[in-house]
N, CA, C and O atoms as a Tinker XYZ file with bonds, in Angstrom:
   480  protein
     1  N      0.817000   -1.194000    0.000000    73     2
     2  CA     0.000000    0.000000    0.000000    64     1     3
     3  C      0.864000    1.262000    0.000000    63     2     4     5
     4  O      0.729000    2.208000   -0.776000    81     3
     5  N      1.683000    1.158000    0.883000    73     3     6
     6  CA     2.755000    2.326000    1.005000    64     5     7
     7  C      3.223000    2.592000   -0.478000    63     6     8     9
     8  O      3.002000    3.720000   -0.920000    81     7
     9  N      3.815000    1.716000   -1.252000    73     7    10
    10  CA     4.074000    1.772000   -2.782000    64     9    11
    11  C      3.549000    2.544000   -3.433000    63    10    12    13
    12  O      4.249000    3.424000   -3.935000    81    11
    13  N      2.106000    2.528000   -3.687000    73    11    14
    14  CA     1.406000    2.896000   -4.259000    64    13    15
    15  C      1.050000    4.740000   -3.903000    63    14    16    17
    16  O      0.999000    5.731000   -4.632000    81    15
    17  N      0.898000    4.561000   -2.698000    73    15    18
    18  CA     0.974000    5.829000   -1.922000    64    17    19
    19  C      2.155000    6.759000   -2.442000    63    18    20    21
    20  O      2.000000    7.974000   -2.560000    81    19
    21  N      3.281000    6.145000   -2.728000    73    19    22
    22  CA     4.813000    6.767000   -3.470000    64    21    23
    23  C      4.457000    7.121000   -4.549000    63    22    24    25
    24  O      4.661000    8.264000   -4.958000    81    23
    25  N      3.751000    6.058000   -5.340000    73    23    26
    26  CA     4.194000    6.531000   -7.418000    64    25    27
    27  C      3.172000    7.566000   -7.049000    63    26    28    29
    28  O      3.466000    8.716000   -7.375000    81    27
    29  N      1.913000    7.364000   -6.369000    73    27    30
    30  CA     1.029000    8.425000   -6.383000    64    29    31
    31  C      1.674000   10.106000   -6.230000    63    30    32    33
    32  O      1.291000   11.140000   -6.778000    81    31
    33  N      2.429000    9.943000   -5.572000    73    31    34
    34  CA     3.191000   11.292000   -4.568000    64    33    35
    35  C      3.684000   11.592000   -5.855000    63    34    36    37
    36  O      3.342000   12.676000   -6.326000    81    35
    37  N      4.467000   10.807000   -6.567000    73    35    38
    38  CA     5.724000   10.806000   -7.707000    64    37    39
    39  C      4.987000   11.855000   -8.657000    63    38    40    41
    40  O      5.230000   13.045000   -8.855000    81    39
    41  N      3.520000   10.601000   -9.435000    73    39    42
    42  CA     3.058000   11.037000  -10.281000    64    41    43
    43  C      2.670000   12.787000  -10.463000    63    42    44    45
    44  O      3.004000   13.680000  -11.242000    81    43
    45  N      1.604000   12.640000   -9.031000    73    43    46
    46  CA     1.387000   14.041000   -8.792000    64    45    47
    47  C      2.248000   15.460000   -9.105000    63    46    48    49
    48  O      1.912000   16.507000   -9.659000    81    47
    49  N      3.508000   15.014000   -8.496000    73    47    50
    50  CA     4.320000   16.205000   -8.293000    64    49    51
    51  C      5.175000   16.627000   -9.610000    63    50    52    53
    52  O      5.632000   17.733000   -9.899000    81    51
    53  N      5.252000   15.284000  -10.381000    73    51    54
    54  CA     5.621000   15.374000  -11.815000    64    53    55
    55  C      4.904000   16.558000  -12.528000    63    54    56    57
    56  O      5.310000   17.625000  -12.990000    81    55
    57  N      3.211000   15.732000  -12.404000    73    55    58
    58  CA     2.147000   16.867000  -13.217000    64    57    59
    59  C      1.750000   17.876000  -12.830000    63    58    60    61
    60  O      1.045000   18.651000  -13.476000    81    59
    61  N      2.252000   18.066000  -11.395000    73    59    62
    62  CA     2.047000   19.224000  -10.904000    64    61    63
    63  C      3.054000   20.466000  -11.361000    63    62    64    65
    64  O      2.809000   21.654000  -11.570000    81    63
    65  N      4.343000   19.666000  -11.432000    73    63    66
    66  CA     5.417000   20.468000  -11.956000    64    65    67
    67  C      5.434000   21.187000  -13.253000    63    66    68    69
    68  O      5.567000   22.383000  -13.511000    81    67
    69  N      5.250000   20.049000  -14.067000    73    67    70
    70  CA     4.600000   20.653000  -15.513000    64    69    71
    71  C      4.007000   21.458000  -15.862000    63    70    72    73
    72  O      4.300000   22.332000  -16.677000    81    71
    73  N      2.519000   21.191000  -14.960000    73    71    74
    74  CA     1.695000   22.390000  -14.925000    64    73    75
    75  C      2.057000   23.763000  -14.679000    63    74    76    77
    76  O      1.490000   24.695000  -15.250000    81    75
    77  N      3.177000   23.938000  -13.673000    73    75    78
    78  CA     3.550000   25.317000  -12.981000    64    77    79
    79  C      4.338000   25.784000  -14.203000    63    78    80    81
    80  O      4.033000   26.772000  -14.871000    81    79
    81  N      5.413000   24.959000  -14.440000    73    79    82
    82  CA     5.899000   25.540000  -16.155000    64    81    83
    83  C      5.494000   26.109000  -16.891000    63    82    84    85
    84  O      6.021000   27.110000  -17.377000    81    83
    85  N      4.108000   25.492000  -17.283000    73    83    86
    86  CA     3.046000   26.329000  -18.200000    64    85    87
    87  C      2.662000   27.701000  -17.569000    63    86    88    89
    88  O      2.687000   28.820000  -18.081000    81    87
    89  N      2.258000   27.260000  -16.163000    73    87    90
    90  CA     1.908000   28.616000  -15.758000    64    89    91
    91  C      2.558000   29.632000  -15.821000    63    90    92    93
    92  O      2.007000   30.687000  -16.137000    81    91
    93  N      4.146000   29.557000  -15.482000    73    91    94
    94  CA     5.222000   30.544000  -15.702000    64    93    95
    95  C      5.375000   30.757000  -17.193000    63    94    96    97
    96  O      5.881000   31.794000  -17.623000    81    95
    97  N      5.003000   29.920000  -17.881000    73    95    98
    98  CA     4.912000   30.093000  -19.670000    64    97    99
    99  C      4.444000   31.718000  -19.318000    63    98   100   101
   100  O      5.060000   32.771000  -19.152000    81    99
   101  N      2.744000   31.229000  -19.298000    73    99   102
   102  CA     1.939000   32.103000  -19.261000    64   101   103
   103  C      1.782000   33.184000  -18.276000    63   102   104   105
   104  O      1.111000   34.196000  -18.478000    81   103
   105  N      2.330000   32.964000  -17.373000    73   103   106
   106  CA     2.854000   34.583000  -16.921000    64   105   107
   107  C      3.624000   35.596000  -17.495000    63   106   108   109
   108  O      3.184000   36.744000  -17.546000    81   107
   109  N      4.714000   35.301000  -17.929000    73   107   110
   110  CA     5.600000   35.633000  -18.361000    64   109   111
   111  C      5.295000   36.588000  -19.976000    63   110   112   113
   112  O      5.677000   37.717000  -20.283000    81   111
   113  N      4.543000   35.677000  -20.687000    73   111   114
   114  CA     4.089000   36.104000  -21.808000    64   113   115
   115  C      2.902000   37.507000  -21.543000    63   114   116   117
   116  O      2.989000   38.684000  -21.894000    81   115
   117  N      1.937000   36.849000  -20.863000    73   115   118
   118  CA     1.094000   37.931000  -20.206000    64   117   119
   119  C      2.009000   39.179000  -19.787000    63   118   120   121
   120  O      1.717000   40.263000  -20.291000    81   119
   121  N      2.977000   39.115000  -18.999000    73   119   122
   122  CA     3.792000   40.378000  -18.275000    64   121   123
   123  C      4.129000   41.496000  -19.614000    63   122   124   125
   124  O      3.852000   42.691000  -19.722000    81   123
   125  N      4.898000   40.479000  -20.629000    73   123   126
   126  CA     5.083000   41.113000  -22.133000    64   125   127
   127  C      4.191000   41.740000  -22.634000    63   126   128   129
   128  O      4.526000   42.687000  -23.345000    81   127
   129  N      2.935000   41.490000  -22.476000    73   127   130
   130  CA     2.162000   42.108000  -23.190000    64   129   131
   131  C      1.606000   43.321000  -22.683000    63   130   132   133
   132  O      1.693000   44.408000  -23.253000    81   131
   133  N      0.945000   43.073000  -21.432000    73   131   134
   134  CA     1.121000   44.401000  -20.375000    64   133   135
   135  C      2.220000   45.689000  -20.765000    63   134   136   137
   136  O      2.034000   46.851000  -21.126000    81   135
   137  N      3.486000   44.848000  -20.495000    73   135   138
   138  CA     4.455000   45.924000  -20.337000    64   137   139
   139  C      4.606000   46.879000  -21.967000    63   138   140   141
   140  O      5.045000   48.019000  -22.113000    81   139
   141  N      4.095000   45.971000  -22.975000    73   139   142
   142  CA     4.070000   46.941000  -24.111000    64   141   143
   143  C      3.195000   47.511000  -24.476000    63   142   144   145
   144  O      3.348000   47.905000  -25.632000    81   143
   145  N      1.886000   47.884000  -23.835000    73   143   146
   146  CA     1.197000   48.772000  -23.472000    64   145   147
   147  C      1.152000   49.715000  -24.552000    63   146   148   149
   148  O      1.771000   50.778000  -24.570000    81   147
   149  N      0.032000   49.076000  -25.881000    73   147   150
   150  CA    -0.655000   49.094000  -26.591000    64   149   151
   151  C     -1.402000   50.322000  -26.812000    63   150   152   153
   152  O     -2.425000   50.024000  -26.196000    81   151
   153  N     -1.648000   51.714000  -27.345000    73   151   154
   154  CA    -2.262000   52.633000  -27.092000    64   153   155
   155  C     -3.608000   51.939000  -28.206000    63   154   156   157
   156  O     -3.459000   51.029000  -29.022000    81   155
   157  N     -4.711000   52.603000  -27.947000    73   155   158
   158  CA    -5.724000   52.424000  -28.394000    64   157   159
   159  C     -5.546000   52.085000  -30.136000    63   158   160   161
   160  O     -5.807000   51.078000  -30.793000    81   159
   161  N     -4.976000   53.431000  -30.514000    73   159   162
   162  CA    -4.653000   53.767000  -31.868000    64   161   163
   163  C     -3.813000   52.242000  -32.699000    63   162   164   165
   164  O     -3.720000   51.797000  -33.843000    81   163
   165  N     -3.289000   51.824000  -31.174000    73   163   166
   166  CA    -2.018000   50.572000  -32.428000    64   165   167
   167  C     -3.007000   49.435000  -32.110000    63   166   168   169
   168  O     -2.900000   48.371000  -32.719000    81   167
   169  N     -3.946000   49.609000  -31.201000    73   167   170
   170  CA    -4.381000   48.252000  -30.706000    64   169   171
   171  C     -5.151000   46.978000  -31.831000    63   170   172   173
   172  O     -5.097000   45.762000  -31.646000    81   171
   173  N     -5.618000   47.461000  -32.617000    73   171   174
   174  CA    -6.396000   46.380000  -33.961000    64   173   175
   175  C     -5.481000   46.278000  -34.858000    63   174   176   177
   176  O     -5.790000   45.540000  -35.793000    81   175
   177  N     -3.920000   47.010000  -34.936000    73   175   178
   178  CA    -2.956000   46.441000  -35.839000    64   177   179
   179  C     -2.358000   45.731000  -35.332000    63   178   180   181
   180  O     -1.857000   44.808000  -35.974000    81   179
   181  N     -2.157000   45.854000  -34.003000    73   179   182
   182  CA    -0.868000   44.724000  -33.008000    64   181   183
   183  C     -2.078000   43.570000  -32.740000    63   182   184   185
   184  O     -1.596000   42.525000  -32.300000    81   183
   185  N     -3.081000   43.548000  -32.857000    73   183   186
   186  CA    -3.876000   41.992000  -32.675000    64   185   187
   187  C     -4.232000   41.702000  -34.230000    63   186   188   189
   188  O     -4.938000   40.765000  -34.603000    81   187
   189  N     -3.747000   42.471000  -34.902000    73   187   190
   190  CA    -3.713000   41.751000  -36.270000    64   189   191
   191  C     -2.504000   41.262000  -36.526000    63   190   192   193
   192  O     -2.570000   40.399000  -37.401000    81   191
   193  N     -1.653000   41.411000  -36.214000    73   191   194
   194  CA     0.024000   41.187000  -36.495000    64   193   195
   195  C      0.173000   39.980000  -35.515000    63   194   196   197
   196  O      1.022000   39.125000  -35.767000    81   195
   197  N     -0.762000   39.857000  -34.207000    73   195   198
   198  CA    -0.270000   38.773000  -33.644000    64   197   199
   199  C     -1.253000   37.711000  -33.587000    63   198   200   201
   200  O     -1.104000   36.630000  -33.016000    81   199
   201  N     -2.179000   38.073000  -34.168000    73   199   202
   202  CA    -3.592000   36.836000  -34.710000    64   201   203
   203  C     -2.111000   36.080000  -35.779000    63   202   204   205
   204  O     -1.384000   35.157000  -35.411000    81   203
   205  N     -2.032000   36.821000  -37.098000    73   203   206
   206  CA    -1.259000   36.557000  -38.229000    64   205   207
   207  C      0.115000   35.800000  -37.857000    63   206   208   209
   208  O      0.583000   35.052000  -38.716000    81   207
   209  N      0.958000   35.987000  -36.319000    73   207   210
   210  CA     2.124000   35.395000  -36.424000    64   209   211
   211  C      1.316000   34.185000  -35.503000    63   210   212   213
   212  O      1.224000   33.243000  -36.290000    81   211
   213  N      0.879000   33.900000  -34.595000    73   211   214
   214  CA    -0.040000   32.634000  -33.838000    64   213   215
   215  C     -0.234000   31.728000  -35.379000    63   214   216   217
   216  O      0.648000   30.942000  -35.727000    81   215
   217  N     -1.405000   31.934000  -36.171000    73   215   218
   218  CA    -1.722000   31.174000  -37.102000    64   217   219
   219  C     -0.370000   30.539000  -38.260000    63   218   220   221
   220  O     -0.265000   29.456000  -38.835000    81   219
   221  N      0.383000   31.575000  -38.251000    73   219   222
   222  CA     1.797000   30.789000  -38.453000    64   221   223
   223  C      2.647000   30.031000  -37.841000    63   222   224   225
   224  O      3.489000   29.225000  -38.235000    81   223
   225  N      2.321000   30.389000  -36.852000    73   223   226
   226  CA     3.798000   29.786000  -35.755000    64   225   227
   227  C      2.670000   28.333000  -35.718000    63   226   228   229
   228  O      3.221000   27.281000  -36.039000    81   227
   229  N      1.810000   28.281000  -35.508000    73   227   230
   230  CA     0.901000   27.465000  -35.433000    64   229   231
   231  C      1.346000   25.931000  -36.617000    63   230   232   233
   232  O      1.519000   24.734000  -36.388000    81   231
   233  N      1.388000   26.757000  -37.850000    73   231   234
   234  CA     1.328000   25.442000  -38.909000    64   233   235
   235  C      3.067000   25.327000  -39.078000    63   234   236   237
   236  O      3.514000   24.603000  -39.967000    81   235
   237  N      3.756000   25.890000  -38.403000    73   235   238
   238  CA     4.627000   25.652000  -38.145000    64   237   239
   239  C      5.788000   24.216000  -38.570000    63   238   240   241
   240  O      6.682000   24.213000  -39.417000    81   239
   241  N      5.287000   22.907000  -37.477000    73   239   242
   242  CA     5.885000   22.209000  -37.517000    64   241   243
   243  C      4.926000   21.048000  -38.996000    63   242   244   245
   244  O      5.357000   19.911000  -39.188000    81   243
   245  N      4.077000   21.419000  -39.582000    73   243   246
   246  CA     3.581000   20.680000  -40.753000    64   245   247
   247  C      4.192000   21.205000  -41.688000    63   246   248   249
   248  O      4.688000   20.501000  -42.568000    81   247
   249  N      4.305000   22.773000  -41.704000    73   247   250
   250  CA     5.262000   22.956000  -43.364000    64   249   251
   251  C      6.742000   22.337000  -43.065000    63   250   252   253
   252  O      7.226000   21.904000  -44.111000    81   251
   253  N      7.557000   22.178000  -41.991000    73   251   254
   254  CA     8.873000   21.505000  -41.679000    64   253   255
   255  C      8.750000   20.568000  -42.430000    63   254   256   257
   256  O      9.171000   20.096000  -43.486000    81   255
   257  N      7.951000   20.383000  -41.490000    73   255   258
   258  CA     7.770000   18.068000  -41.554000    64   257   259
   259  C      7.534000   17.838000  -43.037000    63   258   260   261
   260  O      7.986000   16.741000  -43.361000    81   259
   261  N      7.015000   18.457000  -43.986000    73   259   262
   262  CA     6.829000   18.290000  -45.305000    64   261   263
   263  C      8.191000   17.592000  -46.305000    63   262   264   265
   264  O      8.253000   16.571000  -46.989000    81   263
   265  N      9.467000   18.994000  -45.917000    73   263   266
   266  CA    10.296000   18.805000  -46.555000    64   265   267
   267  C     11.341000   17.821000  -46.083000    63   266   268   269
   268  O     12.261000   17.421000  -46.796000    81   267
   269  N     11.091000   17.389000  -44.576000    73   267   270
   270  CA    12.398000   16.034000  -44.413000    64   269   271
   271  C     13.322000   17.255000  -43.562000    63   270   272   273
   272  O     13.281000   18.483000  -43.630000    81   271
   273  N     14.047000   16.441000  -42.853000    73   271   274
   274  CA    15.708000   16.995000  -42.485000    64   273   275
   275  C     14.931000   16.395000  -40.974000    63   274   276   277
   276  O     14.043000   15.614000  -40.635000    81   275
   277  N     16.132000   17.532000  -40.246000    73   275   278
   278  CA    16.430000   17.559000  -38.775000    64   277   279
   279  C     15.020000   18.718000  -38.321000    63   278   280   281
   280  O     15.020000   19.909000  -38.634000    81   279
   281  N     14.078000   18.136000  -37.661000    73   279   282
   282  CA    12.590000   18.648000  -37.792000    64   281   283
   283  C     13.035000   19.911000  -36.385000    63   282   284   285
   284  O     13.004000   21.095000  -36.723000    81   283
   285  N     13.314000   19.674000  -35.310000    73   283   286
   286  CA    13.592000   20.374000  -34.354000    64   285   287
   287  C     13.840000   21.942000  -35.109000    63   286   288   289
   288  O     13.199000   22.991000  -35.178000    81   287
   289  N     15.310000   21.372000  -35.675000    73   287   290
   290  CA    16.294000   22.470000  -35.822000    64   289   291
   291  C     15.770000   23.765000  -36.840000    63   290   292   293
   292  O     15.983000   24.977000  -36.801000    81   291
   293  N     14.950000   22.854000  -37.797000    73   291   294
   294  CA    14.229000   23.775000  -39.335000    64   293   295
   295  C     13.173000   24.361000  -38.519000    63   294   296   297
   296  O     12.838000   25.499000  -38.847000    81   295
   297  N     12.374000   23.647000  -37.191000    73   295   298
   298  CA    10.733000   24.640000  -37.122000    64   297   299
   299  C     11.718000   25.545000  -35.935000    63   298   300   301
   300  O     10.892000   26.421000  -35.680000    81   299
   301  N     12.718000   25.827000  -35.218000    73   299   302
   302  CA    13.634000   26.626000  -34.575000    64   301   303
   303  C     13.588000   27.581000  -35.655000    63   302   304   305
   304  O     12.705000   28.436000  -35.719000    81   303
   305  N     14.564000   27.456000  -36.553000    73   303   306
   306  CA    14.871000   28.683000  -37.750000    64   305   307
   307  C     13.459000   29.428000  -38.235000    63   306   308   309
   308  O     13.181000   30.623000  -38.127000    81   307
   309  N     12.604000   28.285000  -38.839000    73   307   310
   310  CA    11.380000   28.887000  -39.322000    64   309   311
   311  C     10.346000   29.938000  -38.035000    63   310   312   313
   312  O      9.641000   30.875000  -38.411000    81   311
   313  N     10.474000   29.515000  -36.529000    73   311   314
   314  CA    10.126000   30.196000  -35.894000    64   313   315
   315  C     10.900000   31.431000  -35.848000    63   314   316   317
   316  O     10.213000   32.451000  -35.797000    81   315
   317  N     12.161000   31.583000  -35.853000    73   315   318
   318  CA    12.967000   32.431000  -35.865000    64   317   319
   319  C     12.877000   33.494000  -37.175000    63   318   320   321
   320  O     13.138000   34.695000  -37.098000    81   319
   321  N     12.589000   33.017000  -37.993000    73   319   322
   322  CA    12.308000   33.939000  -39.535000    64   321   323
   323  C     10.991000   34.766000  -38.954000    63   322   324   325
   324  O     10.813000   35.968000  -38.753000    81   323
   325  N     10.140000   33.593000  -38.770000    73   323   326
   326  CA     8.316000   34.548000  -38.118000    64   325   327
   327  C      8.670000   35.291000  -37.356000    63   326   328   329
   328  O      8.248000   36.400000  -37.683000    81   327
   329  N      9.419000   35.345000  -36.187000    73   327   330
   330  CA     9.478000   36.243000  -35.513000    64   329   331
   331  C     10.112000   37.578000  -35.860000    63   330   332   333
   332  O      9.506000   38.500000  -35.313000    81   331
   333  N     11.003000   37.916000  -36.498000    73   331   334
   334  CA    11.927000   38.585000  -37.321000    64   333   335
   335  C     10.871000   39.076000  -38.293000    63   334   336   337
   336  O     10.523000   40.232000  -38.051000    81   335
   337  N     10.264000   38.504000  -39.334000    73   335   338
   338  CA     9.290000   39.076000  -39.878000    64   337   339
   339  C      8.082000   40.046000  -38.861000    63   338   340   341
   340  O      7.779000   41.208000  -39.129000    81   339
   341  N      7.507000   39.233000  -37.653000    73   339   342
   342  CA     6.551000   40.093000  -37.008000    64   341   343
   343  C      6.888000   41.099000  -36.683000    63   342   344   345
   344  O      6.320000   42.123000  -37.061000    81   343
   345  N      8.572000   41.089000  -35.373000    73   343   346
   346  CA     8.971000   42.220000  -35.789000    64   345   347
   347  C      8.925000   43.383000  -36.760000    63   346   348   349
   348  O      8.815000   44.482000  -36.218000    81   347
   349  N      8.985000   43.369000  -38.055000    73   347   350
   350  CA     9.377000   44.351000  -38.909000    64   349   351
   351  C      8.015000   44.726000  -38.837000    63   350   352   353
   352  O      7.799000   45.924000  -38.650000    81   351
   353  N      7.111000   44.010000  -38.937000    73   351   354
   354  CA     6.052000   44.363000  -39.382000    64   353   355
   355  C      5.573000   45.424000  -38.133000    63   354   356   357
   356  O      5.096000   46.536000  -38.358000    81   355
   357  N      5.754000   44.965000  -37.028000    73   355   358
   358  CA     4.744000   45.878000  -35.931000    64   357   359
   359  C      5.564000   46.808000  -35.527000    63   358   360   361
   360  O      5.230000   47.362000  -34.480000    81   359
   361  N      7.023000   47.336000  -36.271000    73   359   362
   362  CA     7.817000   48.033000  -36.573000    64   361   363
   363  C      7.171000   49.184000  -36.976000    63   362   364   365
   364  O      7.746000   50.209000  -36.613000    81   363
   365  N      6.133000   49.344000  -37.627000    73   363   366
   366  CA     5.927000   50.464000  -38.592000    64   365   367
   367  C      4.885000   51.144000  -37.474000    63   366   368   369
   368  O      4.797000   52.352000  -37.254000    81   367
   369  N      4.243000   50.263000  -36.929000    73   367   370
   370  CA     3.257000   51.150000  -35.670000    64   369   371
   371  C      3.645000   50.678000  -34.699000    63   370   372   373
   372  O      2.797000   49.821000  -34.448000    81   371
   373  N      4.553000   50.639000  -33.766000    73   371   374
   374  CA     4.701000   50.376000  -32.580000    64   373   375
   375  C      6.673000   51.414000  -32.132000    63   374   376   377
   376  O      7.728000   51.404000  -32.765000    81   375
   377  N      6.423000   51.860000  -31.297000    73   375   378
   378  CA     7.306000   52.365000  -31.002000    64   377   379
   379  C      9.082000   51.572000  -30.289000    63   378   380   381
   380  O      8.965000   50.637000  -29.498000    81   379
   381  N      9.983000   51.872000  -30.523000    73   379   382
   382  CA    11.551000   51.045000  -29.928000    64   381   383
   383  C     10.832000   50.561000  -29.001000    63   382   384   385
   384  O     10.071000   49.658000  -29.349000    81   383
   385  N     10.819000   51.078000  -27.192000    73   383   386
   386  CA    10.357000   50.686000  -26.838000    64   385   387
   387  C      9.167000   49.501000  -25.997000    63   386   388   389
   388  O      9.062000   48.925000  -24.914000    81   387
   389  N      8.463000   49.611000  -27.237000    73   387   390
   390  CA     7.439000   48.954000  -26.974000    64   389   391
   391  C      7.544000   47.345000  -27.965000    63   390   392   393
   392  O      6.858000   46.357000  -27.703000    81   391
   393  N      8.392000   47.413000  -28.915000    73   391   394
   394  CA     8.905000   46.645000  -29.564000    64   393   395
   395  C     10.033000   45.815000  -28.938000    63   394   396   397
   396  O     10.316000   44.642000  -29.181000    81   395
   397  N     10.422000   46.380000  -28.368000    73   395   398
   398  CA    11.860000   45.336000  -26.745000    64   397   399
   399  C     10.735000   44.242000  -26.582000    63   398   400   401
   400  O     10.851000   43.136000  -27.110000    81   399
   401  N      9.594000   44.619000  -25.796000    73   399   402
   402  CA     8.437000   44.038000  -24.764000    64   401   403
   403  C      8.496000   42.482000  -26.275000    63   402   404   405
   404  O      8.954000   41.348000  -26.415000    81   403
   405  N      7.694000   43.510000  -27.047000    73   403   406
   406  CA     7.165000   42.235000  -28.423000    64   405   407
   407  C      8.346000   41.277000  -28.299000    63   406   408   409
   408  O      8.125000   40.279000  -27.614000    81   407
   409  N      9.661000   41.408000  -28.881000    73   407   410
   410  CA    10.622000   40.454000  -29.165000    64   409   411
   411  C     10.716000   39.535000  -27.827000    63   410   412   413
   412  O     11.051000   38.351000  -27.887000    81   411
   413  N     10.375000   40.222000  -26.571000    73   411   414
   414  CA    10.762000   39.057000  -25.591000    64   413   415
   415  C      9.364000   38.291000  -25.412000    63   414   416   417
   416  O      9.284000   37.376000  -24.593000    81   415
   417  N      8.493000   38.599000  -26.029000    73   415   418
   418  CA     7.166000   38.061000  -26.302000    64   417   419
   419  C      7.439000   36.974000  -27.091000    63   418   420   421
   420  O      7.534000   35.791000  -26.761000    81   419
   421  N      7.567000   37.547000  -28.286000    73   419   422
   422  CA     7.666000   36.106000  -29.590000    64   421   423
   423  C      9.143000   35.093000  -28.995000    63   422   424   425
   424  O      9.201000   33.971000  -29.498000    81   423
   425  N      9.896000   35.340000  -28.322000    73   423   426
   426  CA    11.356000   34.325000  -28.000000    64   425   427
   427  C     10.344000   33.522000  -26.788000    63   426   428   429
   428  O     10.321000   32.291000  -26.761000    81   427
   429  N      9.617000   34.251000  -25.916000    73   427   430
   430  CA     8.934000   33.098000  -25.148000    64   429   431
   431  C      8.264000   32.032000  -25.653000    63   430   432   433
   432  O      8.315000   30.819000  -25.446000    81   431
   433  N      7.397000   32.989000  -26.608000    73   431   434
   434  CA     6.430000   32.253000  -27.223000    64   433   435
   435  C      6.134000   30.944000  -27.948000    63   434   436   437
   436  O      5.293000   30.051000  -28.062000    81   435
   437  N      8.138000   31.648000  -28.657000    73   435   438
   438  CA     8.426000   30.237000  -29.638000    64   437   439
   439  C      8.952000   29.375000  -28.156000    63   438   440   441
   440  O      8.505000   28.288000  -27.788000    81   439
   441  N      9.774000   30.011000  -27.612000    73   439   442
   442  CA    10.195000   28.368000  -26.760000    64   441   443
   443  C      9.045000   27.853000  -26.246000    63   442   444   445
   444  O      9.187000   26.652000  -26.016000    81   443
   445  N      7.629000   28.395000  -25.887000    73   443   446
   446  CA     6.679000   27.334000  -25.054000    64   445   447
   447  C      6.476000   26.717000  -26.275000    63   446   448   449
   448  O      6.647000   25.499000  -26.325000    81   447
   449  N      6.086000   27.423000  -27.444000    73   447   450
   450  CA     5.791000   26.640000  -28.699000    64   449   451
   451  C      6.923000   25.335000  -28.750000    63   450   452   453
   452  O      6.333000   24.289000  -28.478000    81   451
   453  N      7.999000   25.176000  -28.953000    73   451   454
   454  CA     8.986000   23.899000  -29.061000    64   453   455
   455  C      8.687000   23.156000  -27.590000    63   454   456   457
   456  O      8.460000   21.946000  -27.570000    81   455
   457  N      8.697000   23.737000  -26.689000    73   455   458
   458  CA     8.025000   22.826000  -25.659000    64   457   459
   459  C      7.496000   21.694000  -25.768000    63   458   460   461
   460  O      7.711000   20.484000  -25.690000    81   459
   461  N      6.489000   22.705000  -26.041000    73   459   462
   462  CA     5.137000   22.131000  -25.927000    64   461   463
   463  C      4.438000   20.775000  -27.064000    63   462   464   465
   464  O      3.632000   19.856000  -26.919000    81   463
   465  N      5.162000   21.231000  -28.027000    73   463   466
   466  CA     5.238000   20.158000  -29.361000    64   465   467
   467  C      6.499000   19.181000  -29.196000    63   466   468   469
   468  O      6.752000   18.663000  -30.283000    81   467
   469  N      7.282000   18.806000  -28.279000    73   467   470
   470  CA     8.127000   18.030000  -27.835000    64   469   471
   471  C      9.273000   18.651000  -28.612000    63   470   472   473
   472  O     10.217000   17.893000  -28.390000    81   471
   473  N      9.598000   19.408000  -29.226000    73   471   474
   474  CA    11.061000   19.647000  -29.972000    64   473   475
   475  C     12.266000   19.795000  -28.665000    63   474   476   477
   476  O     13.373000   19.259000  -28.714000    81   475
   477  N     11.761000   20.641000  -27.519000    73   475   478
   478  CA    13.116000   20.612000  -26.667000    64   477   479
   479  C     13.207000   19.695000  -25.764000    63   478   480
   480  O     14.220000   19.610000  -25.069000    81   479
């Protein structure tokens, strides 16, 4: 009985752990977004720019997987291009500043993204 009582403890604290990961995912990302503090005026271009990089980063690891290789390393780069692209883009309405916040946004984003899809 005691045994069982253990993997139980084990299991728990495993998925419990995991879970808190995510949560710090999602804090963290949340804090980013806060801190770049969106004026009204940019607000329906910066949720268009980041609807548009989500739905990419999204199909992500299917356009990889298409062409073959080392799958990790290509949806890394290809996240890395999206992000670099979103950048430029929310470049044109978003101020230095407020653009720091974004980039440490999309570098979280992609790592929960590889996470979360087993790449790391």
């Amino acid at each position: 009985m005691k045994r069982w009582g253990w993997m139980l403890a084990i299991v728990l604290g495993i998925a419990q752990g995991g879970w808190s990961a995510e949560k710090s995912y999602e804090d963290r990302l949340l804090l980013q977004l806060e801190l770049t503090a969106v004026t009204a005026a940019q607000e329906e271009a910066f949720r268009e720019a980041l609807k548009d990089y989500h739905a990419a980063r999204n199909g992500s690891v299917r356009r990889v997987s298409r062409q073959g290789g080392d799958i990790p390393t290509r949806v890394a780069r290809d996240l890395r291009r999206l992000a670099r692209r979103t950048l430029n883009e929310m470049g044109e309405f978003l101020e230095p500043d407020q653009l720091e916040h974004v980039e440490k946004y999309l570098e979280l984003a992609n790592e929960q993204y590889m996470t979360q899809a087993g790449l790391r």
